[in-house]
C-alpha positions as CSV (number, residue, x, y, z in Angstrom):
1,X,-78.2,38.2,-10.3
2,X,-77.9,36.7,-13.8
3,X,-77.7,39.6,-16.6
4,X,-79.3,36.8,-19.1
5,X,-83.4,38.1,-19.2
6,X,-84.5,34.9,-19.9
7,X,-82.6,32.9,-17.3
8,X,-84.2,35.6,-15.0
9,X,-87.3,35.0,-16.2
10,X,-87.2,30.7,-15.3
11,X,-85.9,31.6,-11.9
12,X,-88.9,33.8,-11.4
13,X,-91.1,31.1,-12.5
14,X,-89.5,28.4,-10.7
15,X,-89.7,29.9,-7.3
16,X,-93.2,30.4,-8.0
17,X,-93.7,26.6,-7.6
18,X,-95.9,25.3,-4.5
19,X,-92.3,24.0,-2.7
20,X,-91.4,24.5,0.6
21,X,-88.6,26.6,-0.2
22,X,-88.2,27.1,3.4
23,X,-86.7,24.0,4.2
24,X,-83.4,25.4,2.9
25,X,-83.0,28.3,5.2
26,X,-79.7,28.2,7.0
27,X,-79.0,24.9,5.4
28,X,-75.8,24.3,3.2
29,X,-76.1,22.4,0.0
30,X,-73.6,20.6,-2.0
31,X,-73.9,20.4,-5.5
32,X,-71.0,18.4,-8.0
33,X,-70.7,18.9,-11.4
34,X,-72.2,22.8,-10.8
35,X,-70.7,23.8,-14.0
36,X,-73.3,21.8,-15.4
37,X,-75.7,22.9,-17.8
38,X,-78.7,21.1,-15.0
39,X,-76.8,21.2,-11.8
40,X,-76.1,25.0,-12.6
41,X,-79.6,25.8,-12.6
42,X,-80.1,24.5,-9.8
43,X,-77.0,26.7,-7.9
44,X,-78.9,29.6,-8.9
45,X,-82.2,28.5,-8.0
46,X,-81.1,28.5,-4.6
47,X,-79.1,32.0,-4.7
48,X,-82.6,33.3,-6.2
49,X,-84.4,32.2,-3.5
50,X,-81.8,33.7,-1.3
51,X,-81.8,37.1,-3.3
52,X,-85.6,37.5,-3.2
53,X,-86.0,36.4,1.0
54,X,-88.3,34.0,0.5
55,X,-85.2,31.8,2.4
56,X,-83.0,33.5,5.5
57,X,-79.9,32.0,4.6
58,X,-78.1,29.4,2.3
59,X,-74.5,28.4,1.6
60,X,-74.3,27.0,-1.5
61,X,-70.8,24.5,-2.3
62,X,-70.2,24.2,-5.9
63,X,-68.1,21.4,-6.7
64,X,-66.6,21.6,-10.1
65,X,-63.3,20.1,-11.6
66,X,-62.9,23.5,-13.6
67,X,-62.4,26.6,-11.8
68,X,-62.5,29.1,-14.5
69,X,-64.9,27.9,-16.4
70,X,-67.1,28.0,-13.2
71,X,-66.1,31.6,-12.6
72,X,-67.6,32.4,-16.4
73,X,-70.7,30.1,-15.5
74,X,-71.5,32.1,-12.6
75,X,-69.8,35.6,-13.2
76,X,-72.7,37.9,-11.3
77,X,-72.3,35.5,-8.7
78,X,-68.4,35.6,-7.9
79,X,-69.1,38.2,-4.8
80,X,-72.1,36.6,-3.0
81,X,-71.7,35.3,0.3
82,X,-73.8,32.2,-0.5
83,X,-71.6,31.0,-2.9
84,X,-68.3,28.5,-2.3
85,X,-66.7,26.9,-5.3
86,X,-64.8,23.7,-4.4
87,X,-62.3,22.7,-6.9
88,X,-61.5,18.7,-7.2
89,X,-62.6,16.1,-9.1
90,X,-65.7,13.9,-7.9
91,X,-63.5,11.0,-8.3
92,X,-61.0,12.0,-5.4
93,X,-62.2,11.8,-1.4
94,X,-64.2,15.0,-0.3
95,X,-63.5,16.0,2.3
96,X,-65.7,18.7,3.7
97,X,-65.0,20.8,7.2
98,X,-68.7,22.4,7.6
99,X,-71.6,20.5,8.2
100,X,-73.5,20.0,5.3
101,X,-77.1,19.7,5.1
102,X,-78.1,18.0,1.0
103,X,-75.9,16.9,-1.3
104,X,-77.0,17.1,-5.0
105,X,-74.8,14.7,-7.2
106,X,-75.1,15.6,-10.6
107,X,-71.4,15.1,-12.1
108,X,-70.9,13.5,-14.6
109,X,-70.1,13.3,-18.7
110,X,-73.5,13.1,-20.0
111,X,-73.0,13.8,-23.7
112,X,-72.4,10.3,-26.0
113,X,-69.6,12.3,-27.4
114,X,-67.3,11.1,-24.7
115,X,-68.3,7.7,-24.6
116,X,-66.4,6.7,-27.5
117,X,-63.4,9.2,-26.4
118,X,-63.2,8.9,-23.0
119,X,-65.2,6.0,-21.2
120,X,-63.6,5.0,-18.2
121,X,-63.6,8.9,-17.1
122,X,-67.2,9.1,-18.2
123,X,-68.0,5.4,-15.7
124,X,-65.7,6.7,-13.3
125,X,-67.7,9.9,-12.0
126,X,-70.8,7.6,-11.9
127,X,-69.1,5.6,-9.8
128,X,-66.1,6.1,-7.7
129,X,-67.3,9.8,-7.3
130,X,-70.8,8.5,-5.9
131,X,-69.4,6.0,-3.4
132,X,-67.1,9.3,-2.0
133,X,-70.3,11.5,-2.0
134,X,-72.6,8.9,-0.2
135,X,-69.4,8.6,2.1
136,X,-69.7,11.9,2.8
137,X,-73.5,12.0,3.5
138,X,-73.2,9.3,5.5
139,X,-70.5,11.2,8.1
140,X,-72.7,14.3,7.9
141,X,-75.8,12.4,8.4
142,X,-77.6,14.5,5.8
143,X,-81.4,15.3,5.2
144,X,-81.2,14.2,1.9
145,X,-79.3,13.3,-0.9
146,X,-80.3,13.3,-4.7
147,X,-78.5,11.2,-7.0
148,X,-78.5,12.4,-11.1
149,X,-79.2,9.1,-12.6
150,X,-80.6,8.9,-16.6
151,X,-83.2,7.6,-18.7
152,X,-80.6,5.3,-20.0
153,X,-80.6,3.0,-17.4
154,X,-83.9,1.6,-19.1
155,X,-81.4,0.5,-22.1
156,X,-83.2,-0.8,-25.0
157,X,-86.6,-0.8,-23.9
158,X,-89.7,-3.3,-24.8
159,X,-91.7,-0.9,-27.3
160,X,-95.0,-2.6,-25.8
161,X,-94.4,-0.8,-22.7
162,X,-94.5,2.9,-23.4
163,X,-94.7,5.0,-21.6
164,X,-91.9,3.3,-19.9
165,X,-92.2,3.6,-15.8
166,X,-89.0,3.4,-13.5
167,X,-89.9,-0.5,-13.7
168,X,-89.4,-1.3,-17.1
169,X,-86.0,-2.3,-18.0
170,X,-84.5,-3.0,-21.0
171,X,-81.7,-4.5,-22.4
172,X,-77.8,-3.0,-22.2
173,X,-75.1,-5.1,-23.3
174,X,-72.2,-4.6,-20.5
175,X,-69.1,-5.3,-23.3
176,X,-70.4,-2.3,-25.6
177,X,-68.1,0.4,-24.8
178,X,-71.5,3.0,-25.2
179,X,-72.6,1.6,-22.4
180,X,-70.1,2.9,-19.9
181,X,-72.3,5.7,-19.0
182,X,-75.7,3.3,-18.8
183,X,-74.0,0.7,-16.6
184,X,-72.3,3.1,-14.2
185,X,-75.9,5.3,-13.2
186,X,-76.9,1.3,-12.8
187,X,-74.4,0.7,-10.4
188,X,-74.8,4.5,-9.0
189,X,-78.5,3.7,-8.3
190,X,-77.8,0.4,-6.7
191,X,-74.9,2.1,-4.3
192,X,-77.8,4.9,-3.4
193,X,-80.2,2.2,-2.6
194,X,-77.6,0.1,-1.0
195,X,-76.6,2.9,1.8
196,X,-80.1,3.8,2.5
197,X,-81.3,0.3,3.1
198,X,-77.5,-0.2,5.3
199,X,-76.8,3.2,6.7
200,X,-80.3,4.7,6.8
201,X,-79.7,7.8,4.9
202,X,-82.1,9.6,3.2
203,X,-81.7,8.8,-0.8
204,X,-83.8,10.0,-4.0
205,X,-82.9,9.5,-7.5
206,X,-84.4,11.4,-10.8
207,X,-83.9,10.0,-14.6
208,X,-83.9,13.0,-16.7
209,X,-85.0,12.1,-19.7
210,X,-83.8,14.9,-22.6
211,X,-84.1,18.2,-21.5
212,X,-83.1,21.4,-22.9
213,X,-83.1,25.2,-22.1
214,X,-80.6,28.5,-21.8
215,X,-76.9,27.4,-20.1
216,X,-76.7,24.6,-23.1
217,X,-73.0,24.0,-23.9
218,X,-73.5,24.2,-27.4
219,X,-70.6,22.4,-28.7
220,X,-72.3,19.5,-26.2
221,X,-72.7,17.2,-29.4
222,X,-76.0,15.7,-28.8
223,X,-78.7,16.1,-31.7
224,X,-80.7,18.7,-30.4
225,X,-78.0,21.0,-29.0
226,X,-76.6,20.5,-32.3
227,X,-79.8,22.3,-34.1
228,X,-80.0,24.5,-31.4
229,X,-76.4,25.7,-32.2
230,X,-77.5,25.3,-35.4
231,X,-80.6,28.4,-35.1
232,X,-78.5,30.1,-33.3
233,X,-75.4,30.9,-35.5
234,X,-78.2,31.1,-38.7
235,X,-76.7,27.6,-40.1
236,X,-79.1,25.3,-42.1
237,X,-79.8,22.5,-39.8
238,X,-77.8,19.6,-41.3
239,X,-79.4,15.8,-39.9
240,X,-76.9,12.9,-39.6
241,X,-79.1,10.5,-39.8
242,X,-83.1,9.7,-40.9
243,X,-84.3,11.1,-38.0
244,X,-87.2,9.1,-37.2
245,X,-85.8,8.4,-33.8
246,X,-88.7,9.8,-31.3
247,X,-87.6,11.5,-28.1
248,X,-89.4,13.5,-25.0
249,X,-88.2,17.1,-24.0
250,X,-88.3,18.8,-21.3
251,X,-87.8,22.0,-20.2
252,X,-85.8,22.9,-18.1
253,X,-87.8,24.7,-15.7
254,X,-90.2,22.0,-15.3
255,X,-87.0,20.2,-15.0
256,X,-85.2,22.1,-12.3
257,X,-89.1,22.1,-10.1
258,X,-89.1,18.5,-10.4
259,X,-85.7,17.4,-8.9
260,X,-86.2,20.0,-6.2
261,X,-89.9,18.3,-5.5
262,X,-87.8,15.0,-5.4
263,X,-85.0,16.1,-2.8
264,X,-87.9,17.3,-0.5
265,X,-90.8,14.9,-1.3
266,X,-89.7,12.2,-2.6
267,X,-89.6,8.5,-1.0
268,X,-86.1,7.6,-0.3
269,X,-84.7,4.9,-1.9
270,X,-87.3,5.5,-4.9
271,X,-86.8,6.4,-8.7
272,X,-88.4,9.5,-10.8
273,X,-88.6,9.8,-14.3
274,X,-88.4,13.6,-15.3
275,X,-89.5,14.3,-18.4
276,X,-92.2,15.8,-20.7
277,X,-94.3,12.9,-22.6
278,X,-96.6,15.4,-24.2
279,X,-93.4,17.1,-25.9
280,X,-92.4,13.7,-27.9
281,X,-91.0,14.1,-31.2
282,X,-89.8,12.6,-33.8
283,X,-85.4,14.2,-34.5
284,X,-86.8,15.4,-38.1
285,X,-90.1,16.9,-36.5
286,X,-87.6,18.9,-33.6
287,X,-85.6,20.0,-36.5
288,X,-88.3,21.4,-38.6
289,X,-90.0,23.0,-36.0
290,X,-86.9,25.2,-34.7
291,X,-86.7,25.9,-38.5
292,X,-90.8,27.0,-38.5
293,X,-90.1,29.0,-35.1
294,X,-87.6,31.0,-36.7
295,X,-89.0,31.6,-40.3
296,X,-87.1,35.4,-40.7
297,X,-84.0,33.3,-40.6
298,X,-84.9,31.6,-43.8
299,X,-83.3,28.1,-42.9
300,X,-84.0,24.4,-43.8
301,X,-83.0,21.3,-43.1
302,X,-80.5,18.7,-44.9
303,X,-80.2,15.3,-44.5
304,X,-77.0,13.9,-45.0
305,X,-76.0,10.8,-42.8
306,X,-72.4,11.6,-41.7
307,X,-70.4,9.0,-39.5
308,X,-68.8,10.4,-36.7
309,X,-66.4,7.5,-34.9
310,X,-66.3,9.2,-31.5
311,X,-70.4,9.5,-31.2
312,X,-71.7,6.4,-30.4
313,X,-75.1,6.4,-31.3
314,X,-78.1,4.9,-29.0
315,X,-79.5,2.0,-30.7
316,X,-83.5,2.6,-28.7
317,X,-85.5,4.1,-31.4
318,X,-88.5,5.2,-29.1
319,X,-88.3,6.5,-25.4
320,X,-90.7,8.0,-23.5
321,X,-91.7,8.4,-19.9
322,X,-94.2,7.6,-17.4
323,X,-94.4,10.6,-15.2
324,X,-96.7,9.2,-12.8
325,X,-94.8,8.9,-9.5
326,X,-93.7,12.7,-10.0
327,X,-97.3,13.4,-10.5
328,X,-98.1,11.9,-7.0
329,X,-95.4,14.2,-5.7
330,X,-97.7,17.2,-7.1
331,X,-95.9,18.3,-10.2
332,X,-96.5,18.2,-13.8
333,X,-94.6,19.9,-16.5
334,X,-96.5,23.1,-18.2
335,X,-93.9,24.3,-21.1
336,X,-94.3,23.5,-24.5
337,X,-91.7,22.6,-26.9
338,X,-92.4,25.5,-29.0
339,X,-92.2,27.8,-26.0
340,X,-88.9,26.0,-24.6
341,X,-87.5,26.2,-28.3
342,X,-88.5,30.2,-28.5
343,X,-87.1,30.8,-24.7
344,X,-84.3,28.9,-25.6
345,X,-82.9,30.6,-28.7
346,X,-83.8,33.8,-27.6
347,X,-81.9,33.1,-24.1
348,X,-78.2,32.8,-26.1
349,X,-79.8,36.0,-28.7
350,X,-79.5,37.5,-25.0
């Protein structure tokens, strides 16, 4: 199992959710983009549950594009049995021998960094790599598929409705090169709903809205990883912009018992927004209270807007979301975004 005590400690708490783990037993799961910081969690979520018998038997396919760095990811995992790395890119034909069971699809470039450098790469997982993963559920006739979608789909949202539900879409302008990540989880969606209303297959989707936790890549390049990294290496956290911008986050363990509520529970075909609306604040209020949580480090914060060409900043101001439908499904998220923060720094300290 993971050597990382706080990792260990989320997995504990995760399994501990009312879930019928049991459903997984003997079942093989595929999960793209494992490396992932979400994805990964989820990878050993399932070998935990494995580990500790509350399921028989699992086998676990990791898809990931980068072998070695999937090997680091999941060093204490490299000789269990329930473990298969699979390494391709999303974007070419999978093709699968063994029957699989779920398919997770969670590849994909998430961070704005690489919307500016790379967007047809960052589209192109969204969308040529979901039409070969719901080919694939579709010829193994799978129990479920979950599809990783985004709050950005909701684009620039109406600030009269917020909380924003899964129904309230704003505005994204197609021939802004930022929006090659928002248009493609559009057109993912509409191919997920599009082959369980023609083929019959069994289809959820979940919009993460910011989450955070151990496992971040800290060179990811959005705000808060950035004053996470920040904490971590003892640097004064230095703002780029105002920072009134207001934001939700998650944890990720609320995050990870979500999506595996959705892949079980959830109505096929539907929409979940997974976030934390009573975490919501403000880029400057995140930043000073990592810098409060961490006091002995004697740190501040310095604002200094700084242009950076290949981060293409998001233009919505305010986004927050209606959790309701994942309440129906039973769950609601407990962790506080001190206690995430604390975990979270401690976790790479670890």
């Amino acid at each position: 199992m993971t050597g990382n005590k706080t990792i260990l400690e989320d997995l504990e708490q995760i399994i501990e959710a009312p879930i019928k783990w049991i459903k997984f037993s003997g079942k093989t799961v595929l999960i793209t983009g494992a490396n992932g910081f979400l994805p990964a969690y989820m990878v050993e979520t399932l070998l935990f549950l494995c580990f500790k018998g509350i399921i028989d038997d699992i086998k676990v396919l990791a898809l990931v594009r980068n072998i070695e760095k999937a090997k680091a990811r999941f060093k204490y995992y490299l000789d269990n049995k329930n473990l298969t790395f699979i390494a391709q890119d999303v974007c070419d034909p999978v093709a699968i021998n063994q029957k699989v069971d779920f398919i997770i699809h969670a590849a994909s470039q998430a961070s704005p960094k690489y919307y500016g450098i790379d967007p047809v790469g960052t589209l192109s997982a969204n969308t040529l790599g979901t039409i070969n993963l719901l080919r694939l559920a579709q010829n193994h006739s799978v129990e479920s598929f979950l599809y990783f979608s985004s709050s950005e789909v909701y684009g620039i949202p109406d600030i009269t409705k917020t909380p924003t539900t899964e129904n309230d879409y704003g505005y994204v302008d197609p021939t802004n090169v930022r929006s090659c990540y928002a248009e493609s989880k559009r057109m993912g969606e509409n191919m997920c709903v599009s082959f369980a209303h023609q083929y019959g297959i069994d289809i959820k989707i979940i919009r993460p809205f910011h989450t955070f936790g151990p496992g971040m890549d800290l060179n990811d390049g959005r705000v808060f990883v950035d004053f996470v990294s920040d904490i971590v290496n003892g640097k004064d956290i230095l703002m780029k912009s105002d920072g009134s911008a207001k934001r939700a986050y998650c944890y990720i363990v609320d995050a990870i018992i979500a999506y595996f509520t959705v892949i079980l529970n959830g109505i096929s075909g539907e929409p979940y927004n997974v976030g934390n609306p009573d975490n919501e604040f403000s880029v400057l209020e995140l930043a000073n209270t990592l810098i409060s949580l961490f006091e002995n480090k004697k740190l501040k914060v310095i604002i200094r807007e700084k242009s950076d060409q290949n981060y293409l900043h998001s233009k919505v101001n305010r986004i927050i979301p209606d959790v309701t439908k994942m309440k129906e499904l039973g769950w609601v998220p407990n962790v506080s975004i001190r206690d995430g923060l604390y975990r979270t720094i401690t976790s790479y300290n670890n």
